[in-house]
C-alpha positions as CSV (number, residue, x, y, z in Angstrom):
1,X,23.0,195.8,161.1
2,X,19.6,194.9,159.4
3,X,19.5,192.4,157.1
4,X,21.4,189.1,155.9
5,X,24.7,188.4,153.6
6,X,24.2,186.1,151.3
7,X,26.6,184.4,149.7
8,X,26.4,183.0,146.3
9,X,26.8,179.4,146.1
10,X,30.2,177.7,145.1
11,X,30.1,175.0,142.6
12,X,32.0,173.7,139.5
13,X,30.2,171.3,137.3
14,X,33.7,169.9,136.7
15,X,33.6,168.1,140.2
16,X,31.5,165.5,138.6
17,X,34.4,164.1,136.9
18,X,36.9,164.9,139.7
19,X,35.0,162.7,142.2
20,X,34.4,159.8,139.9
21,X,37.7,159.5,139.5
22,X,38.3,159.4,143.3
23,X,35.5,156.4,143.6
24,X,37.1,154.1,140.9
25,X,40.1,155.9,139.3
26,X,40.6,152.9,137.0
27,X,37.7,152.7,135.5
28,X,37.3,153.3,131.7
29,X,35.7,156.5,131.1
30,X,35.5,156.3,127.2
31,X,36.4,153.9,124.8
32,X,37.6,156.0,121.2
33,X,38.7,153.5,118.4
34,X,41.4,151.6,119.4
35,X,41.9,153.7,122.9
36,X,40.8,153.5,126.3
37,X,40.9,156.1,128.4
38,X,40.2,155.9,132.5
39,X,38.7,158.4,134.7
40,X,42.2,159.1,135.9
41,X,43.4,159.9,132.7
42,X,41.0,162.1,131.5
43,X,40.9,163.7,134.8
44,X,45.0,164.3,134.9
45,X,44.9,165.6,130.8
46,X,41.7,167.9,131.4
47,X,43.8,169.8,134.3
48,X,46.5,169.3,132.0
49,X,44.2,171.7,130.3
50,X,43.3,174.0,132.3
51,X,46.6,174.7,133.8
52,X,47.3,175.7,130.3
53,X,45.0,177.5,129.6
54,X,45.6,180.0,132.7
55,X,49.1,180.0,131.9
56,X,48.5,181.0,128.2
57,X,47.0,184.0,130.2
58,X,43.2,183.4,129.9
59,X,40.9,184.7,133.1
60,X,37.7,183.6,134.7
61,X,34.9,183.6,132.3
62,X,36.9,184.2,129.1
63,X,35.5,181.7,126.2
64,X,37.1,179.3,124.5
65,X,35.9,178.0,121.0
66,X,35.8,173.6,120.9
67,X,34.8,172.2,117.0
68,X,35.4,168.9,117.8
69,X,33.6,165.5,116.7
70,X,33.2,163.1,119.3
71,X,36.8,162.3,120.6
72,X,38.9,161.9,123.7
73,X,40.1,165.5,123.2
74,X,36.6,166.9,123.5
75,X,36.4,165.5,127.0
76,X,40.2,166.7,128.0
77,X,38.9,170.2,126.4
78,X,35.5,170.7,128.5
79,X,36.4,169.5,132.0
80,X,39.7,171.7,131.4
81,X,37.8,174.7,130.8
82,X,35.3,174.1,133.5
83,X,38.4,173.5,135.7
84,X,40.0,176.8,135.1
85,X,36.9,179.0,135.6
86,X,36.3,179.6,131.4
87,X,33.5,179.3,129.1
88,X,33.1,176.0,126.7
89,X,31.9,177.4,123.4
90,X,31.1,174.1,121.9
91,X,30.8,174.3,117.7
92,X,29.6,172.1,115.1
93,X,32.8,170.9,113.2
94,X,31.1,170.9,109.9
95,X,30.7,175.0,110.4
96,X,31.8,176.8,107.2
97,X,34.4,179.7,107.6
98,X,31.3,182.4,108.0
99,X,29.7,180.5,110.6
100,X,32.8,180.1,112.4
101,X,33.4,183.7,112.5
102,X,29.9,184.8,113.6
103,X,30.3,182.6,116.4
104,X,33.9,183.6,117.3
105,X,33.0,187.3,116.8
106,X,29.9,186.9,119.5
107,X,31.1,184.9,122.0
108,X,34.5,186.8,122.0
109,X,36.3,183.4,122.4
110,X,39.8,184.1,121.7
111,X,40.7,180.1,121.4
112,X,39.8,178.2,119.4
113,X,40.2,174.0,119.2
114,X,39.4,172.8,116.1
115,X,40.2,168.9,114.1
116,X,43.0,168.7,112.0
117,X,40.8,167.3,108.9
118,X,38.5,170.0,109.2
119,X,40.7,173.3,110.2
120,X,40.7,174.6,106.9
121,X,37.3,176.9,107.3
122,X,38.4,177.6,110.9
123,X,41.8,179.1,109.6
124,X,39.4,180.9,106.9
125,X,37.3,182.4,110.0
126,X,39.5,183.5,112.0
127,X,41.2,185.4,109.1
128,X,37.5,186.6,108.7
129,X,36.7,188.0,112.4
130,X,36.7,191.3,112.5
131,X,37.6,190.9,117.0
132,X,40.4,193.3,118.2
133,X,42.0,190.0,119.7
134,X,43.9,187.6,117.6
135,X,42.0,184.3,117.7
136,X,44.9,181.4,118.4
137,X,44.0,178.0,116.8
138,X,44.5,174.8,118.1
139,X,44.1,171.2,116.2
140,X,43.4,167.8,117.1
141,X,45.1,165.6,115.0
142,X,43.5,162.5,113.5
143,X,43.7,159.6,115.8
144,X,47.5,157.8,114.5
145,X,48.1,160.8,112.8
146,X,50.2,164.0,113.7
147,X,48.9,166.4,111.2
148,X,49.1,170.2,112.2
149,X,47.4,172.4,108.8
150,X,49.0,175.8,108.4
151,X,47.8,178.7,110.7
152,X,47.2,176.5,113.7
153,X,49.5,174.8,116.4
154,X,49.1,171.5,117.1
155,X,47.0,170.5,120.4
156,X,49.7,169.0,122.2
157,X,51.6,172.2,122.2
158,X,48.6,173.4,124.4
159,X,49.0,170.7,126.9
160,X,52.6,171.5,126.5
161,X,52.1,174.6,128.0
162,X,50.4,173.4,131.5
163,X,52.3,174.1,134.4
164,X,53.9,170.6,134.6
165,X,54.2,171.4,138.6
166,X,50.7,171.0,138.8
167,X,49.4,168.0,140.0
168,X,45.1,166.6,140.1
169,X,44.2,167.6,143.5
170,X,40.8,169.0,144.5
171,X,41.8,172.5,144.9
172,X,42.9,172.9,141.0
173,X,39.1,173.4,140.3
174,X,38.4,177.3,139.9
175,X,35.8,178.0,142.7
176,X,33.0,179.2,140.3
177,X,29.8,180.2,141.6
178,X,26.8,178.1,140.6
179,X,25.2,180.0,138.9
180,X,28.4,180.9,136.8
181,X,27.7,180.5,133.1
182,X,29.7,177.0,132.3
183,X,28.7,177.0,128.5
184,X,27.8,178.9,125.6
185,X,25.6,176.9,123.4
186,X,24.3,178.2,120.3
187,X,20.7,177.9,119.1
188,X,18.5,180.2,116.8
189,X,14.8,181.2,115.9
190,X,13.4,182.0,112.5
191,X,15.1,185.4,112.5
192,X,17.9,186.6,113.5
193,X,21.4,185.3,113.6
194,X,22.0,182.4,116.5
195,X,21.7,183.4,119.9
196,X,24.2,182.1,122.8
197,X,22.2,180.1,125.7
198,X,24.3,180.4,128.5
199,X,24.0,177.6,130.8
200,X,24.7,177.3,134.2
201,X,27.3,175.0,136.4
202,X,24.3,174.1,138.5
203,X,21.7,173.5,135.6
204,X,24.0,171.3,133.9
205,X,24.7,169.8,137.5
206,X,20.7,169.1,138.2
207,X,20.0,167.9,134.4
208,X,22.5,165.3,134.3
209,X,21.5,164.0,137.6
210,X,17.9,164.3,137.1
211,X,18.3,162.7,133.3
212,X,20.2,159.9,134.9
213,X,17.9,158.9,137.4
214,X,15.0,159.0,135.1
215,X,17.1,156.8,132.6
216,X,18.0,154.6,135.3
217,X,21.7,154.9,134.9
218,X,24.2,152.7,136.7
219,X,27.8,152.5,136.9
220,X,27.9,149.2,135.0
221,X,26.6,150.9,132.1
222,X,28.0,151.5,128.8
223,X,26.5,154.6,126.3
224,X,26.8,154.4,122.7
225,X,28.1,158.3,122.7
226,X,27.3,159.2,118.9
227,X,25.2,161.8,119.6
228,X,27.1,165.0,118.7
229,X,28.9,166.1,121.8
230,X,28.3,170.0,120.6
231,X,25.1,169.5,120.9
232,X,22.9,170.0,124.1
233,X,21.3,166.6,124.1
234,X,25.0,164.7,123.7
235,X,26.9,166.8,126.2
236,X,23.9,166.6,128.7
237,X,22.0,163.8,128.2
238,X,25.0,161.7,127.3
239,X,28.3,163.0,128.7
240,X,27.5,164.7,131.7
241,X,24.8,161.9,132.8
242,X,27.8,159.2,132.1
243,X,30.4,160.7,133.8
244,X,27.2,161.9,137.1
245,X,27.3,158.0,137.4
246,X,30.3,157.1,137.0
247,X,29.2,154.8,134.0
248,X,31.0,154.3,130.3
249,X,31.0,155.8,127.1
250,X,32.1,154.2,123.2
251,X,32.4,157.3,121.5
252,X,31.5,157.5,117.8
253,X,32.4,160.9,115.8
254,X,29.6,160.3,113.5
255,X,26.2,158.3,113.0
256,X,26.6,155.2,110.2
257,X,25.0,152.2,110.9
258,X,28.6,149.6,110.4
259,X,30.7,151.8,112.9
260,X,27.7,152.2,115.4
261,X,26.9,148.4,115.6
262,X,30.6,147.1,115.9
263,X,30.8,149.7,118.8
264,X,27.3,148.4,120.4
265,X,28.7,144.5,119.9
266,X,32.1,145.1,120.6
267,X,31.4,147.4,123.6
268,X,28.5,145.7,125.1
269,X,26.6,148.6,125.2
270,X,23.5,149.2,127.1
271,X,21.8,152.3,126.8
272,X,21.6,154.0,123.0
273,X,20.9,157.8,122.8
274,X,19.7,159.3,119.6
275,X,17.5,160.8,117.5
276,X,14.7,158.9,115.6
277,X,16.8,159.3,112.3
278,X,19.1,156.8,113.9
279,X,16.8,154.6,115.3
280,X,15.5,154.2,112.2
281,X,18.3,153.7,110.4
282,X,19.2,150.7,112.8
283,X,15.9,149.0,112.8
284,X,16.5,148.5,108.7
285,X,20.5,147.3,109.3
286,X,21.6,144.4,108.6
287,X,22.2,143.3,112.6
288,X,23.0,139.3,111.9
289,X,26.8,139.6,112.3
290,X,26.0,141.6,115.4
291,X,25.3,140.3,119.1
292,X,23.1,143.5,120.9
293,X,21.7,141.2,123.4
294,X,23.1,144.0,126.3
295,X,20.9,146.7,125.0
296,X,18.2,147.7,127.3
297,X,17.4,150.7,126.7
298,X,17.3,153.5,123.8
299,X,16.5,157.2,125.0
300,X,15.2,159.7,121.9
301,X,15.0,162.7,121.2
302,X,15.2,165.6,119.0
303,X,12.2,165.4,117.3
304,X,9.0,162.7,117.6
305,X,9.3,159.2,116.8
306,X,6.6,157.4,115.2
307,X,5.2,154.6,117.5
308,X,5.5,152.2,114.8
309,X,9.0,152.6,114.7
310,X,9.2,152.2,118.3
311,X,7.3,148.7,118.2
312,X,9.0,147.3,115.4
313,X,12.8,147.9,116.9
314,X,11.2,146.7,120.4
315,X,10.3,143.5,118.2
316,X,13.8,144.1,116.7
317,X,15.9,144.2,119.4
318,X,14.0,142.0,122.2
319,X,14.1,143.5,125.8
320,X,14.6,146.5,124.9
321,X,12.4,149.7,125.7
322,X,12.6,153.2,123.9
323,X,11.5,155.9,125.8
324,X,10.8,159.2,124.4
325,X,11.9,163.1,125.9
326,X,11.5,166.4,124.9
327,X,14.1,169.3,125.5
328,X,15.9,172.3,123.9
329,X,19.5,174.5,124.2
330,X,17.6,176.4,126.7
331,X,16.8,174.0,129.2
332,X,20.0,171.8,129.0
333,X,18.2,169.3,127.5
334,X,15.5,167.1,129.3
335,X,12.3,169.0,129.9
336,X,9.8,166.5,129.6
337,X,10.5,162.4,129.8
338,X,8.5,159.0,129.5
339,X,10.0,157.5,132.3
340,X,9.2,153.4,131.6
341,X,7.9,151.2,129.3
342,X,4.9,150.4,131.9
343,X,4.2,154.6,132.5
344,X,4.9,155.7,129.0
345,X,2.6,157.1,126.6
346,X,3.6,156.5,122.8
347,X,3.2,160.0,121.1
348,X,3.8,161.5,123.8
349,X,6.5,163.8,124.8
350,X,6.1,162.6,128.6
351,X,6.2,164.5,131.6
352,X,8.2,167.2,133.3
353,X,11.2,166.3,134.8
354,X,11.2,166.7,138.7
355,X,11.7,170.3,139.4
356,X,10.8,171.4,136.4
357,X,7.1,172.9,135.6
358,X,5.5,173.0,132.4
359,X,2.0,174.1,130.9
360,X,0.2,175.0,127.7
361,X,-0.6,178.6,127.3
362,X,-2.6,181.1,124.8
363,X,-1.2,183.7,122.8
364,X,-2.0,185.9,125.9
365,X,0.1,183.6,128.1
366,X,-2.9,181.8,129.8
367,X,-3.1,178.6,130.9
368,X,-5.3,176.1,128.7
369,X,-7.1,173.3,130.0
370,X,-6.1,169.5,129.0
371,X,-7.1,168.4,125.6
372,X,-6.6,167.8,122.4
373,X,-8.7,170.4,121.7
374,X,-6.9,173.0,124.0
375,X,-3.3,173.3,121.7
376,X,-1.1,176.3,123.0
377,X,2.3,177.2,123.4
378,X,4.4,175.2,125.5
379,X,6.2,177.0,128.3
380,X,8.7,175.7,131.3
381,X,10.2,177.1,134.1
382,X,12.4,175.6,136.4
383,X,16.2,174.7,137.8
384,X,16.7,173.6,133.7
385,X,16.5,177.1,132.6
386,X,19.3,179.0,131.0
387,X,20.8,182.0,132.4
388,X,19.8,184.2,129.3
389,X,20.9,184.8,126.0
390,X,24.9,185.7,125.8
391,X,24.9,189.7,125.5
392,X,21.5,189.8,123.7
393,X,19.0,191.2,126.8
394,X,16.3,191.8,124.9
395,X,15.9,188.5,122.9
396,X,16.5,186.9,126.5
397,X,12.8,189.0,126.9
398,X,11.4,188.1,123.9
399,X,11.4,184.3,125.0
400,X,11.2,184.5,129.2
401,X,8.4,186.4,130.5
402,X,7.2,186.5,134.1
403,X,9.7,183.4,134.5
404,X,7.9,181.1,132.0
405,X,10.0,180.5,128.5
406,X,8.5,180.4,125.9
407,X,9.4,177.3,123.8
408,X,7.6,178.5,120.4
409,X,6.1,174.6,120.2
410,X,2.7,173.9,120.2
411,X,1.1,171.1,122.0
412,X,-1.3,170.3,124.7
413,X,-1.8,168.1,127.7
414,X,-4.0,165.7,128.5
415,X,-5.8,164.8,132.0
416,X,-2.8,162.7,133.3
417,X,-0.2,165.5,132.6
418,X,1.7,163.9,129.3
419,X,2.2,166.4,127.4
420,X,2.2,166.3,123.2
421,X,3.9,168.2,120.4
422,X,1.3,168.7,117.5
423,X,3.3,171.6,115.5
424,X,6.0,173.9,115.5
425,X,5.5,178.1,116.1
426,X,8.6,178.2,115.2
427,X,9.6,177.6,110.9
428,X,12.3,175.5,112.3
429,X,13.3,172.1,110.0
430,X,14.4,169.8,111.9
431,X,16.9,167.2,109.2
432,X,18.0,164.2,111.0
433,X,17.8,165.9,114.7
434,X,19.9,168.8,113.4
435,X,17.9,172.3,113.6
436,X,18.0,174.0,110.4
437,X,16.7,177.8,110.7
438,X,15.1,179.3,107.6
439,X,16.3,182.5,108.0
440,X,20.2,181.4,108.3
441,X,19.7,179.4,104.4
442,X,17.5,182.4,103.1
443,X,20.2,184.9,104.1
444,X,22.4,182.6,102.1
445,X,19.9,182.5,99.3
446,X,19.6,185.7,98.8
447,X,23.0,186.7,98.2
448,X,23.1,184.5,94.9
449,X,23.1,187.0,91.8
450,X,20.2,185.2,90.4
451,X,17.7,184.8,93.1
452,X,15.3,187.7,93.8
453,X,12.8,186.2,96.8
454,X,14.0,183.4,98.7
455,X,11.8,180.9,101.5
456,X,13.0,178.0,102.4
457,X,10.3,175.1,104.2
458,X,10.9,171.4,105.6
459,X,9.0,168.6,103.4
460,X,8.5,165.1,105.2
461,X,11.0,162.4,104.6
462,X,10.3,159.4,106.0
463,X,14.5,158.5,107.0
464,X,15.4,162.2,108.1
465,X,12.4,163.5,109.5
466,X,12.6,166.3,107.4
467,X,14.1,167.4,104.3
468,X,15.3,171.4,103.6
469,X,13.4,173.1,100.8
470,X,14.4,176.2,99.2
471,X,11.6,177.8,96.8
472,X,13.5,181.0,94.8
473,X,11.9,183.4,92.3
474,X,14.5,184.7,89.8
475,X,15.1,188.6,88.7
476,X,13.9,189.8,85.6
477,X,16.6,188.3,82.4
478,X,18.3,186.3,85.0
479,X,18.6,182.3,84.9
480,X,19.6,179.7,86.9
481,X,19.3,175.8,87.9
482,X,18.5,173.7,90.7
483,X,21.8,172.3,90.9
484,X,23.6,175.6,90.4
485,X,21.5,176.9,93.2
486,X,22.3,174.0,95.4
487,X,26.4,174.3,95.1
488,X,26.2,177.8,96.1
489,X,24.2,176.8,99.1
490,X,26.5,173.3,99.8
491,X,29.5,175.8,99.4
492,X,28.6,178.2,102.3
493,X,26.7,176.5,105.0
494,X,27.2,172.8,107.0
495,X,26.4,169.9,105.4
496,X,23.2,169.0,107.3
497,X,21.8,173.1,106.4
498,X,21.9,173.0,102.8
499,X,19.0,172.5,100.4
500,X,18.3,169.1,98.3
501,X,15.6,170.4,96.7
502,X,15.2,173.8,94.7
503,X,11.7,175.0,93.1
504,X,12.0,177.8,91.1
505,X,8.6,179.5,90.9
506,X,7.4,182.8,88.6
507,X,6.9,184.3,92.5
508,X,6.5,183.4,95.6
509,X,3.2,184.2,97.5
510,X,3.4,187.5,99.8
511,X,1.1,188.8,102.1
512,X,-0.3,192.2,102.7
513,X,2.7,193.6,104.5
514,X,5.4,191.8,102.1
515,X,6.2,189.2,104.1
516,X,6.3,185.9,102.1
517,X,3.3,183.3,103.6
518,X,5.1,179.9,104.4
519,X,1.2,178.7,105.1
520,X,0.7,179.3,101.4
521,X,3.7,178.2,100.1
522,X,3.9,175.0,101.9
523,X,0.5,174.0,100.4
524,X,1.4,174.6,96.6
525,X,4.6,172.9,96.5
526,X,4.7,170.3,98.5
């Protein structure tokens, strides 16, 4: 016999949380408005979970749909999943019903937990799919509440279902292999509809321990978890990193300033994720009524942060550092990281990660020298990489050649290896650290009966980052108005996608094989 067997190697991610909970069972896992919850509790409800899930007759690898804001029942929902050998398809709950659907109707998840407030454009989607399976709904009721809309079945009927024989014990974690895909998590480009990044049980495993030794975390820690959990930088960054290190999370289903500080003071909190928006938004609170003296360190994200923010809420909020990373969906999160306030560069994205390689390339995919004069694309390869894109090979190709993906940002290096974003390939608008693709709000566009060409560009806006813009030329005899325009958008896509602003222009500018120039447009109108 020539040759060796190799065997893949067995890992779930969900171990994270099982072993935590053998080192200090007792120990407050998250904090949720008036509710505590311990690493032994969230550990017993996620296999309550899973076991109910495999009894409901779901297999290894089937998806299951979570449109959750940031509650316990998210973290009952993904360890479960993990735990039985499925998929976590983690949505945005302010999806409308046709962005449900697409995403139900890709993934194939035949599941679907969804918040009680909110279930209304869920029910609407999965009357929508067009999947041979029926798509049962579950819903999270309101904390104090016990609220089950029509068409869905409340979520304690799911934990009813667990096989109450069951009990948390180390073999009740599906033996997945590492390289099993844990999560779907869906991104976009500028074309196209959004794409699944599937992501690994180990590259989740390596980000969140990598992420937490960079950030320094330590048990005694408490996260300010407002970051969106659906999102790659809050499940990663914040969720798996806390729960790595056995630290604490106050979880906060959405950003405002009041809710977030009485978590921070009440909470002691000591490490604040988020995206510049936020940061910003806290640096011009009101923070008198507030004791943040615990805070030592805020982690960003999503987009750049101007170094004068930085130094004002460092003069703000006294001993505290901000330190600034760069990631996507793709790569789990952190790619790049400024790892202290005494190695930091301020405009700077950072450097890679350990085990993680990334250089600045020409549109031939050669490597450029350092300098600011030397701007390429930004590529990465390493342990942080997805798998691929779910059931879409060749846009999988279009990004990861010869084992380098291709980020679509442009930046360069300088001699010391920090690395620096200077643009976007990419049309993406990036609204308060929530991507906005063109192409998703033009499609919308364009089905209005009075719009005839449709673009839509990000303008500058100094508390968001970035606000949408939608520039529309009109058919012949047809009218319209801005705020017409804007409820047709507000009524068919999230909250964060649609346009504020409309310009209605006699055309917009088109190039010499019809496609409209963003260059161009982007110059006359804003």
């Amino acid at each position: 016999m020539t040759g060796k067997l190799e065997r893949p190697l067995t890992f779930n991610l969900a171990t994270i949380l099982r072993e935590a909970r053998y080192a200090e069972p007792g120990k407050p896992l998250c904090h949720s408005f008036q509710s505590t919850f311990t690493y032994e509790q969230v550990d017993e409800a996620s296999s309550q979970v899973a076991s109910a899930l495999l009894a409901l007759g779901l297999e290894r690898g089937d998806r299951v749909a979570v449109q959750l804001p940031n509650l316990p029942e998210f973290l009952f929902c993904y360890f479960g999943i993990l735990k039985a050998g499925l998929i976590m398809v983690p949505l945005n709950p302010l999806l409308k019903a046709r962005e449900i659907a697409y995403h139900l109707e890709d993934s194939g998840a035949g599941t679907l937990v969804t918040f009680a407030p909110l279930a209304g454009e869920a029910i609407q989607a999965v009357e929508a799919t067009q999947t041979t399976n029926k798509v049962t709904v579950y819903a999270v009721s309101f904390p104090g509440t016990t609220e089950t809309p029509a068409g869905t079945l409340p979520f304690t009927d799911l934990l009813a279902a667990a096989d109450q024989t069951t009990t948390p014990a180390l073999d009740d974690i599906a033996p997945t292999n590492a390289d099993d895909t844990a999560v779907v998590l869906y991104t976009s480009g500028t074309t196209g509809r959004p794409k699944g990044a599937e992501l690994t049980h180990f590259q989740l495993y390596m980000n969140c321990t990598v992420s937490g030794e960079l950030f320094g975390i330590r048990p005694d820690d408490v996260i300010l978890a407002v970051l969106p959990l659906f999102h790659v930088f809050g499940l990663s960054s914040v969720l798996n990193t806390v729960v790595r290190f056995g630290g604490t999370m106050a979880l906060v289903p959405r950003f405002e300033t009041g809710p977030v500080l009485d978590a921070m003071a009440r909470h002691r909190c000591t490490v604040f994720s988020g995206v510049p928006t936020m940061f910003f938004a806290l640096l011009h609170a009101d923070t008198t009524q507030h004791d943040l003296t615990a805070l030592r360190v805020g982690c960003s994200g999503g987009a750049a942060i101007p170094g004068e923010v930085i130094r004002a809420f460092e003069q703000k909020f006294p001993g505290t550092v901000i330190l600034e990373g760069y990631g996507l969906s793709e790569s789990a999160s952190t790619t790049t990281f400024n790892i202290s306030a005494e190695h930091r560069r301020v405009g700077s994205i950072g450097k890679p990660v350990w085990g993680v390689q990334t250089r600045v390339v020409d549109d031939h995919d050669r490597p450029l020298p350092p300098g600011p004069e030397h701007v390429g694309e930004i590529v990465i390869r390493g342990h942080n990489m997805m798998k691929g894109y779910w059931n879409n090979p060749e846009a999988t190709a279009e990004v990861v050649r010869d084992g380098w993906f291709h980020t679509g940002d442009l930046g360069y290096a300088d001699e010391d290896g920090y690395f620096y974003i200077v643009d976007r390939k990419k049309d993406l608008v990036i609204r308060g650290g929530f991507n906005v693709y063109p192409r998703e709000v033009e499609e919308v566009l364009y089905t209005h009966p009075a719009i005839a060409e449709a673009a839509v560009i990000g303008r500058p806006d100094e508390r968001l980052g970035e606000e949408v813009v939608a520039c529309v030329a009109l058919k012949a005899d047809v009218q319209t108005t801005e705020e017409d325009v804007i409820a047709f958008c507000r009524e068919r896509l999230a909250a964060y996608k649609y346009p504020r602003e409309i310009r209605i222009l006699s055309s917009l500018p088109i190039g010499p094989t019809g496609k409209i120039l963003k260059k161009e447009l982007r110059a006359a109108v804003l």
